[in-house]
C-alpha positions as CSV (number, residue, x, y, z in Angstrom):
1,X,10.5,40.9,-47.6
2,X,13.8,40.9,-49.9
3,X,14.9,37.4,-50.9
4,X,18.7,37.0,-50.5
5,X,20.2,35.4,-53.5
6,X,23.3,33.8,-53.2
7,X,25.9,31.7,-55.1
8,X,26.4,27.8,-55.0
9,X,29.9,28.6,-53.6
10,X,28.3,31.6,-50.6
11,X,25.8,28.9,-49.5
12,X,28.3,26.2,-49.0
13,X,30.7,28.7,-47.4
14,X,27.8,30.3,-44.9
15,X,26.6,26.3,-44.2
16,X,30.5,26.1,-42.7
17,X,30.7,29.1,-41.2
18,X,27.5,28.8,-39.0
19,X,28.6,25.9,-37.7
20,X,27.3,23.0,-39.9
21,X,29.6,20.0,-39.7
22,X,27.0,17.4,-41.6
23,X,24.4,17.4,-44.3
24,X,22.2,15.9,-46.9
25,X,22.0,16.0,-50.1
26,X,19.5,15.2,-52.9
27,X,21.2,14.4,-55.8
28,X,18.6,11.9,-57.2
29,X,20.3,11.4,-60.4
30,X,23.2,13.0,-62.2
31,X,21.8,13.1,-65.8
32,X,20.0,16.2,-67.3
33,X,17.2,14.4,-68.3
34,X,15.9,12.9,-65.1
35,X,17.0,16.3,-63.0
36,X,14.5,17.7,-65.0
37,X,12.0,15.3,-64.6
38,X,12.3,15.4,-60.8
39,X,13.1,18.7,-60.9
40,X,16.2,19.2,-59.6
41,X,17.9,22.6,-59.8
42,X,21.4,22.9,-61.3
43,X,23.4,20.7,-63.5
44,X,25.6,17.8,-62.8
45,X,28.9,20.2,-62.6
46,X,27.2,22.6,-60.5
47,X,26.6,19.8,-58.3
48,X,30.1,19.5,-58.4
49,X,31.2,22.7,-57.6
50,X,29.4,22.7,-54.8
51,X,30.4,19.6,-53.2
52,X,34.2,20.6,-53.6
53,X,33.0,24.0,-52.3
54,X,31.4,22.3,-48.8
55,X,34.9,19.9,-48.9
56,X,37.0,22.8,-49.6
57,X,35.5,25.3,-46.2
58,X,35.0,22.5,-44.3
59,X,38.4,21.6,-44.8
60,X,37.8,17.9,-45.5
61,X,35.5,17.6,-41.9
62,X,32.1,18.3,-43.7
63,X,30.0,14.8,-43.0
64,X,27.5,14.8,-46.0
65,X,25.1,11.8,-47.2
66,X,23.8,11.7,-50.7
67,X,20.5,10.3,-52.1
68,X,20.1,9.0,-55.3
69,X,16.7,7.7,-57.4
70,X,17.8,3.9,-58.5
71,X,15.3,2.5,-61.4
72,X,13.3,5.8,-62.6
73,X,11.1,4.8,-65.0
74,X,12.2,5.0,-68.5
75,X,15.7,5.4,-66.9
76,X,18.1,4.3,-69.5
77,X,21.9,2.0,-68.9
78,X,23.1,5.0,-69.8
79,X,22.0,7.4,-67.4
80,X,21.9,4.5,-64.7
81,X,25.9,4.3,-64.8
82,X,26.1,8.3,-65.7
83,X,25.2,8.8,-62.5
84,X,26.9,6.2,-60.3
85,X,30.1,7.1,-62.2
86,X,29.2,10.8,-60.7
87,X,28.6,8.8,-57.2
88,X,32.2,7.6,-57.8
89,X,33.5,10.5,-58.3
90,X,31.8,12.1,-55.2
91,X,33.1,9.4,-53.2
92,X,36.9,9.7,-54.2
């Protein structure tokens, strides 16, 4: 069996094509560190990029709902308000 590999931006594209009009999606935490942790492919911006990919195909009508880890252990101020300024960003 041949494993098809695709890019962030073919996925999000295909997931509109076929049909998808919602989704969910595990952010957990925007920081490197705790991505890793859980481990969480991609980085923050690839997140990103694929977020205004689904928003961009699904011209706007893509439904999607995010989860996010509050109060990791060890999770720092920092990375606490690194990631809800990404949630922010998401949002807007």
């Amino acid at each position: 069996m041949h494993r098809l590999r695709l890019g962030v931006d073919e996925v999000e594209r295909l997931a509109v094509a076929a049909g998808f009009k919602e989704g969910i999606f595990g952010l957990e935490t925007a920081t490197p560190r705790l991505r890793r942790i859980v481990k969480k492919p991609g980085t923050a911006e690839q997140v990103a990029q694929a977020l205004q990919t689904l928003r961009d195909a699904g011209e706007g009508q893509f439904k999607l709902s995010c989860g996010i880890i509050v109060g990791w252990p060890d999770e720092t101020e920092e990375e606490f308000y690194e990631t809800i300024g990404f949630v922010d960003w998401a949002v807007a």
